[in-house]
C-alpha positions in Angstrom: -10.7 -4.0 -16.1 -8.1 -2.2 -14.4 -5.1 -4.7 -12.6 -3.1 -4.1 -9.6 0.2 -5.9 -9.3 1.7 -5.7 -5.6 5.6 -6.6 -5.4 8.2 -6.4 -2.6 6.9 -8.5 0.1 9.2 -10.8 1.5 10.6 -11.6 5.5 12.6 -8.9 7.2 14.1 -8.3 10.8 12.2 -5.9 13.4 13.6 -2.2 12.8 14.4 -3.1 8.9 12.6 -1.5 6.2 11.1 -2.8 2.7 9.7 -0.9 -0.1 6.3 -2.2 -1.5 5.5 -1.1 -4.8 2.0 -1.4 -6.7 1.9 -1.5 -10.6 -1.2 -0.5 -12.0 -2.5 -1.7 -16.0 -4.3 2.4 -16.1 -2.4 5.6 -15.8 -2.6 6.9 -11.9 -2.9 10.5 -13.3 -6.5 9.8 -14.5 -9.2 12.0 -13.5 -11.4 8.7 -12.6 -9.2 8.0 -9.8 -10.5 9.5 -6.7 -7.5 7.6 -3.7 -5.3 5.4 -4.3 -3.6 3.6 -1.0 -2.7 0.1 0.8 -4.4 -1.6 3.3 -3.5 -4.6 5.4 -5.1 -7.7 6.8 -3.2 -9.8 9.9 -4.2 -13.8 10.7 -7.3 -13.3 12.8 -8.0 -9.6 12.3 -10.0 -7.5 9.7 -8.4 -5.6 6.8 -7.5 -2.0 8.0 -6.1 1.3 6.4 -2.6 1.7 6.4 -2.1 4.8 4.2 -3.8 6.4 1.5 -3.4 9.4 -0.9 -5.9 11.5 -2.7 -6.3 13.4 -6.2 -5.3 16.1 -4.2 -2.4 15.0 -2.4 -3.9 14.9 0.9 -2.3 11.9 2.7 -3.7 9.8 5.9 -1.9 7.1 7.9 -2.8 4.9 10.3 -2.0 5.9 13.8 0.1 2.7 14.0 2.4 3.5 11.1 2.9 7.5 11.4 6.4 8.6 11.4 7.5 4.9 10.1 6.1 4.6 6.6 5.2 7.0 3.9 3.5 6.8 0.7 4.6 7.9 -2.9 3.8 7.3 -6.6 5.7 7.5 -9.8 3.0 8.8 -12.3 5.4 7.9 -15.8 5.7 4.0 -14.5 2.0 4.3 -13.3 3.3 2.9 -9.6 2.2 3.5 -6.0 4.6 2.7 -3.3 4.8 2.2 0.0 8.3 2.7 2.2 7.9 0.9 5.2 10.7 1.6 7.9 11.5 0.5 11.5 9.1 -2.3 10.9 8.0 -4.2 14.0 6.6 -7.9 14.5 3.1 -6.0 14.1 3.3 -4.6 11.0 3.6 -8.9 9.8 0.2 -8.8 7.3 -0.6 -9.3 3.9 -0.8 -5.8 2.3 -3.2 -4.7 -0.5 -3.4 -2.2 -2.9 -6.2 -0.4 -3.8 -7.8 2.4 -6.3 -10.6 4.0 -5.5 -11.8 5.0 -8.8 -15.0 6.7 -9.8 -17.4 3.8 -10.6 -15.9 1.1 -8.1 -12.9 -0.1 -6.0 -10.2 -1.9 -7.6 -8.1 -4.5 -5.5 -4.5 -6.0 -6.1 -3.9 -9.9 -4.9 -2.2 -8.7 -1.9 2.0 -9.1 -1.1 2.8 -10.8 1.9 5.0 -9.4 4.7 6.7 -10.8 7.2 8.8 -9.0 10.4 10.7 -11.4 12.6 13.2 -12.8 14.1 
């Protein structure tokens, strides 16, 4: 069973910035891991891509969140991140983490963000 562990969620004023990291119970540098990425899902709306990177370092962002948040990973600490700056009241979701591995799609419980006044 591989676990995802989201952290760094929490409530933070338009145009601040907050680091989401995702710790995962499998190395990140295995060969059976095809993406790895975050999604988000708002009250009312349907879970969408936020940012996602692949074996071969290929990045893709959603249109919304180009320029504002990027997306790293710490291979020794088996971590994927997410920096997420100049947030804005639309960016307020709970945000998933996700491994798209070889023989299925592995979730994390989700962290909740918040951006408001």
């Amino acid at each position: 069973q591989v676990q995802l562990v989201e952290s760094g969620g929490g409530l933070v004023q338009p145009g601040g910035s907050l680091r989401l990291s995702c710790e995962a119970s499998i190395s990140i540098f295995s060969s059976t891991i095809n993406t790895m990425g975050w999604y988000r899902q708002a009250p009312g709306k349907e879970r969408e891509l936020v940012a996602t990177v692949s074996r071969d370092g290929s990045t893709n962002f959603a249109d919304s969140v180009k320029g504002r948040f990027t997306i790293s990973r710490n291979n020794a600490k088996n971590t994927l991140y997410l920096q997420m700056n100049s947030l804005k009241p639309e960016d307020t979701a709970v945000y998933y983490c996700n491994f798209g591995l070889r023989f299925g799609d592995y979730w994390g419980r989700g962290t909740q963000v918040t951006v408001s006044l």
